[in-house]
C-alpha positions as a printed Julia matrix, in Angstrom:
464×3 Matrix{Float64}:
   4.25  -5.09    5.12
   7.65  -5.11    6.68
   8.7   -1.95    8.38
  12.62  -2.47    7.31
  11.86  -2.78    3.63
  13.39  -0.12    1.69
  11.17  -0.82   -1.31
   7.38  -0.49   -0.64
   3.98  -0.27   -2.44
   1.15   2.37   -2.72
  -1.28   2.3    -5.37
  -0.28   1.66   -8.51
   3.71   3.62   -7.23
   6.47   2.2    -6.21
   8.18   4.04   -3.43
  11.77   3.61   -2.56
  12.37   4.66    1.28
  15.94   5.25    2.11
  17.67   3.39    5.02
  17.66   5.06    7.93
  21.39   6.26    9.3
  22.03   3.92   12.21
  22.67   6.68   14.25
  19.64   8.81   13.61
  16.28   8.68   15.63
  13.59   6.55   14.21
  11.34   9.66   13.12
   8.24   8.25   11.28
   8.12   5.2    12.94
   5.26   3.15   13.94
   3.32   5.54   16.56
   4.79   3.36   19.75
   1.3    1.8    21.54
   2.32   2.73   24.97
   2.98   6.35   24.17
   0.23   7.23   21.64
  -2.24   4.62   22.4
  -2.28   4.16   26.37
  -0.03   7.35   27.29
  -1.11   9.53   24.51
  -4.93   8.7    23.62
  -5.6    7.59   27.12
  -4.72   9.97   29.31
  -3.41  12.91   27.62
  -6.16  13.66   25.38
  -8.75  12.61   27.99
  -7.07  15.39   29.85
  -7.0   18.07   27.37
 -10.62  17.45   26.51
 -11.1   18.72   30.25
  -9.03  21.22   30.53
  -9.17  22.66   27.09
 -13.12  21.86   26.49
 -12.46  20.12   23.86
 -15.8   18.75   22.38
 -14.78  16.39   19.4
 -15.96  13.26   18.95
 -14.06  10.64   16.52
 -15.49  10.48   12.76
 -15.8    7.0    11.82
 -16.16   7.82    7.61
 -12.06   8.99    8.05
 -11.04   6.44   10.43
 -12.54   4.1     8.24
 -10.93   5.51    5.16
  -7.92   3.52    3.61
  -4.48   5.18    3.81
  -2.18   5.92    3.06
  -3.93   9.07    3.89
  -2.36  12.74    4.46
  -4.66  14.93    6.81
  -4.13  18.72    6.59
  -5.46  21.49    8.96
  -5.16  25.23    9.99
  -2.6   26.14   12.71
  -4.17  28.0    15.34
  -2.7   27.04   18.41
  -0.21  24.57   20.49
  -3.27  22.08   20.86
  -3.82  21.3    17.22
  -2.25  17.76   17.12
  -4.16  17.04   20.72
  -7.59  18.15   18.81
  -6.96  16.49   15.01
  -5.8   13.39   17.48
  -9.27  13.9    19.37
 -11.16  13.37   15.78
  -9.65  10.13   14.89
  -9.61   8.95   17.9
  -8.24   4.95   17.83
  -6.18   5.52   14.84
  -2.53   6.51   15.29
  -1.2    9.46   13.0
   1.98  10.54   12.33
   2.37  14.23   13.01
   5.16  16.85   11.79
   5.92  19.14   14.43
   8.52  22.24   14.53
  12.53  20.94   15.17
  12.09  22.97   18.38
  10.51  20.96   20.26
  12.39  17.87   19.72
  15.47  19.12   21.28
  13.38  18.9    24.75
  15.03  16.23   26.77
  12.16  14.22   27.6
   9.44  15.49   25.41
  11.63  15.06   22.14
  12.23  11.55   22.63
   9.08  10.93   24.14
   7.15  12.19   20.51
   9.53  10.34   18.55
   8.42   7.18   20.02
   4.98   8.82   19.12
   6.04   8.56   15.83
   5.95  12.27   15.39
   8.51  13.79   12.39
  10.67  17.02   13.05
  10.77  19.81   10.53
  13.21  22.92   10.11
  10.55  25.67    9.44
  11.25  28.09    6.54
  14.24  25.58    5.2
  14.41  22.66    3.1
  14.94  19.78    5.2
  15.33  16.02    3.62
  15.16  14.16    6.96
  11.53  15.03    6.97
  10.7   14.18    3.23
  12.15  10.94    4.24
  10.14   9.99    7.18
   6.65  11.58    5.45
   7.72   9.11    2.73
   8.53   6.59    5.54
   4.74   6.64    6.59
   3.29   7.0     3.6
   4.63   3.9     2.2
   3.21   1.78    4.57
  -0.11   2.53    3.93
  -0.09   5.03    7.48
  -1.7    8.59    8.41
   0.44  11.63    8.35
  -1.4   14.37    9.89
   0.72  18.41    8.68
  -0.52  22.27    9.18
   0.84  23.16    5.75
   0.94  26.76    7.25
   4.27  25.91    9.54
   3.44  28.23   11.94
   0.39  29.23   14.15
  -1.96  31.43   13.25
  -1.1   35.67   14.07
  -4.26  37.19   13.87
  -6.67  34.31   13.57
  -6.72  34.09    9.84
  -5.1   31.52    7.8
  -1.59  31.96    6.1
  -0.31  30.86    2.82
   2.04  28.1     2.57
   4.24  26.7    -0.09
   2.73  24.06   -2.5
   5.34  20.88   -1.47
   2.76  19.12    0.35
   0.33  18.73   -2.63
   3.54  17.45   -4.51
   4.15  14.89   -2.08
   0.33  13.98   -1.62
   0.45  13.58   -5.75
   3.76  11.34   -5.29
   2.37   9.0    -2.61
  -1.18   8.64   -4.28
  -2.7    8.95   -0.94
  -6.27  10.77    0.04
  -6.31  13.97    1.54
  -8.52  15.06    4.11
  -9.16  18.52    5.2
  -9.43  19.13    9.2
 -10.91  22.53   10.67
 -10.9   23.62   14.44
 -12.72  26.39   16.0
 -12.09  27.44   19.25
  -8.41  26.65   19.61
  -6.95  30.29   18.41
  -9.13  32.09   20.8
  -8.52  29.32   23.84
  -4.69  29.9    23.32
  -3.76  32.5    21.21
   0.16  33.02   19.51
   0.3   36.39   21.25
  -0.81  34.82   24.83
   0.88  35.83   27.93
  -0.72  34.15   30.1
  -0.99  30.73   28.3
  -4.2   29.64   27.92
  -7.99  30.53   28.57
 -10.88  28.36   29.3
 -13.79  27.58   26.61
 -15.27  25.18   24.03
 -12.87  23.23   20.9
 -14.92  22.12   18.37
 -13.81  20.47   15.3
 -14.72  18.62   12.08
 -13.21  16.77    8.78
 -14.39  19.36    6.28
 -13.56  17.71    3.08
 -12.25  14.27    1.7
 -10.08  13.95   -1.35
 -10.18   9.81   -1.99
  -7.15   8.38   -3.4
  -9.13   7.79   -6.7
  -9.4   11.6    -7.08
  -6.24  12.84   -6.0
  -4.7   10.41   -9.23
  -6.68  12.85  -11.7
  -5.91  16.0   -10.35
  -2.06  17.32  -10.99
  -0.2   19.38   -8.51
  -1.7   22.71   -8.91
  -5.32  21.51   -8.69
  -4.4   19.6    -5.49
  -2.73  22.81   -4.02
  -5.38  25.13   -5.1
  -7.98  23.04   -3.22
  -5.88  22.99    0.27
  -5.03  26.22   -0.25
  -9.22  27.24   -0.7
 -10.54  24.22    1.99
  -8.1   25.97    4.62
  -8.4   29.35    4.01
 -10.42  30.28    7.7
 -11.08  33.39    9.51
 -11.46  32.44   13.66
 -13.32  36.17   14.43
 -16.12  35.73   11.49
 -16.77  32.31   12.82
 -17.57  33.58   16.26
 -18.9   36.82   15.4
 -22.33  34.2    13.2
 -21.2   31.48   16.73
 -20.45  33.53   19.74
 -18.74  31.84   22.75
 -17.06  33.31   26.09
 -13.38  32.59   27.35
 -12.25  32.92   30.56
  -8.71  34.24   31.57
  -7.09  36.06   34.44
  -5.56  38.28   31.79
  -7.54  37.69   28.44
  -5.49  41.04   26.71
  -1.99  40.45   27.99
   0.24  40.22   25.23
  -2.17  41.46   22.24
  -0.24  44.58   22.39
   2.42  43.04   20.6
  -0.07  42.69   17.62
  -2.13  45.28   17.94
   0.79  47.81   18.2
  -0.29  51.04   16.46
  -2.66  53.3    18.32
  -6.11  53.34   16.12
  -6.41  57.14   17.12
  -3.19  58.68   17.12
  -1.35  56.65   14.44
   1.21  55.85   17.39
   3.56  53.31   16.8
   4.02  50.72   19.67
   2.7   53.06   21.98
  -0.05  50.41   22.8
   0.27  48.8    26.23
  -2.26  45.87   28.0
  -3.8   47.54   31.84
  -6.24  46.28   34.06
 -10.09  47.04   33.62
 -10.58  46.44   37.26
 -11.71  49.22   39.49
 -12.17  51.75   36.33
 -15.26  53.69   36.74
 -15.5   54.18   32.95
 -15.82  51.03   32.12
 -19.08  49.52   31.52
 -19.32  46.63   35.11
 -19.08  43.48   32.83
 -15.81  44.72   31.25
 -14.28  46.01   34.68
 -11.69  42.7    34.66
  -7.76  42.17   35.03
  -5.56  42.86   32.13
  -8.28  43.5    29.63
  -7.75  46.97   28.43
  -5.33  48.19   25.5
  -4.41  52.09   26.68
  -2.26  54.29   24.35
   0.68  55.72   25.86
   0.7   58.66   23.89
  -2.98  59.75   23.37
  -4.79  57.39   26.18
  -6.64  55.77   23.78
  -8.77  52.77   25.57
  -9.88  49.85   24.17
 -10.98  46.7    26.2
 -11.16  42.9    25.07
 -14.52  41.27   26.1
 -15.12  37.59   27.39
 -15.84  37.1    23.36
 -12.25  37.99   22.55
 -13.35  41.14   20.68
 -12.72  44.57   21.28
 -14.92  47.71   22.55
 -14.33  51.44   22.87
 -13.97  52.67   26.85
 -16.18  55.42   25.64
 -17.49  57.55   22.67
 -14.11  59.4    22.04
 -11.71  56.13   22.05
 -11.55  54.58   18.47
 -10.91  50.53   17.55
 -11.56  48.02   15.51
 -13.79  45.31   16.41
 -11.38  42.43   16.4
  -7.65  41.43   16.03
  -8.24  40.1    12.55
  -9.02  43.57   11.3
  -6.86  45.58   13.65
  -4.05  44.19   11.9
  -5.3   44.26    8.71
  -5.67  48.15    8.96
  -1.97  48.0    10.57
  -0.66  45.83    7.41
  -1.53  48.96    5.27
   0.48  51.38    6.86
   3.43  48.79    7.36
   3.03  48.27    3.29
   3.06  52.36    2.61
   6.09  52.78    5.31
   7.91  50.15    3.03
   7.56  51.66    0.16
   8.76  55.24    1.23
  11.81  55.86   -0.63
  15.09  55.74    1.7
  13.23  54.04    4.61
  14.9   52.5     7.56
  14.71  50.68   10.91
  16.94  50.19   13.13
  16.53  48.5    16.17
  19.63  47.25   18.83
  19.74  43.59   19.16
  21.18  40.35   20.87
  22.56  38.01   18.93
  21.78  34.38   20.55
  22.99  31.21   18.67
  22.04  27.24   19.47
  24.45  25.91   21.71
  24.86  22.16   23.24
  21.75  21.21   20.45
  19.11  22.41   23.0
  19.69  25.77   24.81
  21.0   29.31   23.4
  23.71  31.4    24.16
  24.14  35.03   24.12
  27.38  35.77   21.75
  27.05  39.15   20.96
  25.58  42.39   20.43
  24.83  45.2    17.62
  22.21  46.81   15.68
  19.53  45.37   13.24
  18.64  47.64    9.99
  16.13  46.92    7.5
  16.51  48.83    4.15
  17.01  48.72    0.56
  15.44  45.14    0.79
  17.52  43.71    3.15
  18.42  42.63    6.66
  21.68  43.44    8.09
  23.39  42.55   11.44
  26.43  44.78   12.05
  27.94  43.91   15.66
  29.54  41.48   17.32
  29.51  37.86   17.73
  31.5   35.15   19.44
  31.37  30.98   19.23
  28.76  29.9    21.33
  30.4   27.63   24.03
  32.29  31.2    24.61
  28.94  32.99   24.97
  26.37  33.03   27.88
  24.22  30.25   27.83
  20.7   30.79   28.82
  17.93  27.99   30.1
  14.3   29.18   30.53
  15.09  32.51   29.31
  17.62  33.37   32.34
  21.41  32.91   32.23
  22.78  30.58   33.8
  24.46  32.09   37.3
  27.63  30.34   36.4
  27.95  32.46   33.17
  26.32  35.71   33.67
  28.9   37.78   34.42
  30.75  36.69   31.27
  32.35  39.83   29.43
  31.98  38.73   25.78
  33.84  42.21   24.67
  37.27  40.0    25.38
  36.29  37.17   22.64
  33.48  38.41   20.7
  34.65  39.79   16.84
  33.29  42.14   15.0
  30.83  40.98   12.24
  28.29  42.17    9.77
  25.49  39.91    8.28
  23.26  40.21    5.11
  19.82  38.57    4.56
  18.58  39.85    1.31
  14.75  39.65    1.83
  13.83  38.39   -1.65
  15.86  34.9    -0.69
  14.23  34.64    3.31
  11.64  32.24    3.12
  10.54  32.87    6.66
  11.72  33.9     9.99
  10.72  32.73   13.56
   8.67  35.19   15.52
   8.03  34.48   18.89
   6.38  38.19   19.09
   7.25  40.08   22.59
  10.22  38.07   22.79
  12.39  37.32   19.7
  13.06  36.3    15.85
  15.13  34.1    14.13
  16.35  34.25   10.56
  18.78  31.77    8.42
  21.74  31.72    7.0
  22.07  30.14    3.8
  23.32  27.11    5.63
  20.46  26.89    8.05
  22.3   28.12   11.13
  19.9   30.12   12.92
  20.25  33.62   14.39
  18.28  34.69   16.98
  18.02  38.2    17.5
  16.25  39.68   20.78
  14.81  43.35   20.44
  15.94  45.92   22.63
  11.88  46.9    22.37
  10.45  43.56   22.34
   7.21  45.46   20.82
   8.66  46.09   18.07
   9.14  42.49   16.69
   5.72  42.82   14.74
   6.78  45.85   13.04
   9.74  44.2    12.35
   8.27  41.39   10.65
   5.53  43.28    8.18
   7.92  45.24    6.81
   9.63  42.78    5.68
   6.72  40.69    4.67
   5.69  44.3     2.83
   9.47  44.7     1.08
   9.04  41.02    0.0
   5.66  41.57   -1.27
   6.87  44.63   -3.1
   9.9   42.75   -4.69
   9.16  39.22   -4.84
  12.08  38.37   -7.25
């Protein structure tokens, strides 16, 4: 069937595909042979199975199974598209991947060819309905982590119910994918990337075509939402598996943030095991231990990813899953103190030249009374100071942006944010009602998880 038809066929629908602006990349194209099949399948998933110990091998029943087809899985880690890829091996999917990483200079163009589909996370975004539609129409394979964001703590998260709308729309078979492994092997709150194990995978469950017609919306959503609901620390607590890392805690402390002891708040911080005598030998290892500032509290992570007490005095939790479970609680009861407030000081970075940010301003974040307000200053961003890989540029740096920045106060009521971007230890986004993005950098980085479940907590507490 003719890939510049507007007007296509699946099942007993018709599908009209809008043209595609001349001017706009071909997202949800054909997956280009040379860079899925020969660059892609070949060589970089041959490499990831090495490096990442990957053991998948490809499941015939689903590759076998007649599309169009949507697959769905959990979103543990960066690898997820490398491992679902892994599973059906030899037949090309079309994946949706975050708008970040499409403004890359040579990876976004290079996963476009890939046919892989960009989506704004947290907004609505059209240009990705279209291109889902795109695939689906021709009978293809769109492969989507309804959960738009990787996993926190190693448990799943809900998502919105648009996917089993479109899945109804399309008449297409849904197939339910499950990793285990790839949280563990590279965690969201890694800081130094990623650690060496064993990836396993498997298609859990098949909707066929023929069932998805006599199901409605709901019933489709409530059975993604119950095939992906997945906790990564009961799995390997019933399979237990050893990763290796240089620095297996580094960066947990940005999770696990309140002292399990002393009720200290960010007062957590990620030390070396090696050399301390208190330690039991086989925990005596770089950058494993979790010591409270405040109380010296010591916890360290084992080569199973979960935690142990230093000794009989030191209190913890036996994983990350429950750690911030028990730190969700007291995030939830903070919220709902009457006249509660943080305040935080912040950078204000905005996009600038469609790929990098730029510093244009400074002031203070508060969170109360159900909402998020900005009140500082801010500046256009070609008059700001742009910043590559985290750094500014040398050119820029010395940039006074007191002379053009303006003074400016911004709202987000809670009850209308959808989401925000947490990259935690480093910065958050949130969105205008336009979709320009703000991203706003901590003065204590630590502090962006706090940040975050209080206003999951206020949200939860007024959902209007």
């Amino acid at each position: 069937m003719g890939e510049e038809k507007a007007l296509q066929k699946t099942g007993k629908q018709e599908l009209r595909v809008p043209e595609k602006p001349k001017d706009q990349p071909d997202y949800g194209c054909v997956p280009s042979r040379f860079w899925y099949t020969c660059f892609g399948s070949h060589l970089v998933l041959n490499a990831c199975r090495f490096i990442f110990g990957i053991k998948v091998r490809a499941d015939r029943r689903i590759k076998s199974l007649p599309g169009p087809m949507v697959i769905v899985g959990n979103h543990p880690s960066f690898i997820d598209p490398i491992i679902m890829a892994t599973a059906l091996y030899g037949r090309p999917i079309n994946f949706v991947a975050g708008e970040f990483l499409f403004r890359r200079k040579i990876f976004g163009p290079v996963i476009t060819k890939g046919g892989c589909i960009p989506k704004a996370q947290y907004r609505t975004d059209i240009r990705t309905v279209k291109a889902m539609m795109r695939v689906l129409s021709r009978g293809g394979v769109l492969g989507i982590f309804p959960e738009g964001t990787r996993l926190t703590d190693g448990h799943s998260i809900p998502f919105e119910s648009g996917l089993a709308s479109l899945v109804k729309k399309t008449g297409s078979s849904l197939v339910v994918f499950r990793s285990h492994g790839a949280y563990l092997t590279w965690p969201r709150w890694s800081e130094n990337s990623w650690r060496k194990g064993r990836i396993t995978a498997e298609f859990t469950s098949v909707l066929p075509k023929e069932e998805v017609e006599k199901m409605s919306i709901d019933e489709i959503y409530e059975f993604m939402k119950k095939e992906l609901e997945y906790d990564e620390f009961q799995y390997f607590s019933d399979h237990p598996q050893n990763f290796r890392s240089k620095a297996i805690a580094a960066g947990v402390q940005n999770i696990a943030n309140i002292c399990p002891k002393c009720g200290g708040l960010n007062t957590t911080r990620v030390v070396d095991g090696k050399g301390d005598t208190s330690l039991r030998k086989d925990l005596r290892r770089k950058g494993n231990v979790l010591v409270c500032s405040k109380c010296g509290n010591k916890v360290a992570m084992n080569r199973r990813c979960f935690f142990e007490p230093a000794g009989p005095e030191d209190k913890y939790f036996p994983d990350l899953r429950q750690w911030a479970e028990w730190e969700q609680g007291i995030y939830e009861k903070m919220a709902s103190e009457e006249g509660y407030c943080l305040k935080e000081k912040v950078e204000l970075h905005k996009l600038c030249e469609e790929r990098y940010y730029a510093k244009v301003g400074e002031g203070v974040l508060t969170i109360r009374d159900g909402a998020i307000t900005y009140e500082g200053t801010e500046c256009a961003p070609e008059d700001g100071i742009l910043y590559k890989k985290g750094k500014p540029v040398k050119s820029q740096k010395d940039r006074d942006l007191s002379l053009v920045a303006k003074p400016v106060t911004k709202v987000f009521p809670i009850h209308q944010i959808r989401g925000m971007l947490m990259d935690y230890g480093k910065y958050m986004e949130v969105f205008e009602a336009g979709g320009k993005g703000n991203r706003l950098i901590p003065e204590n980085p630590q502090r962006l998880y706090e940040i975050h479940s209080i206003v999951q907590a206020m949200k939860k507490q007024d959902p209007s």
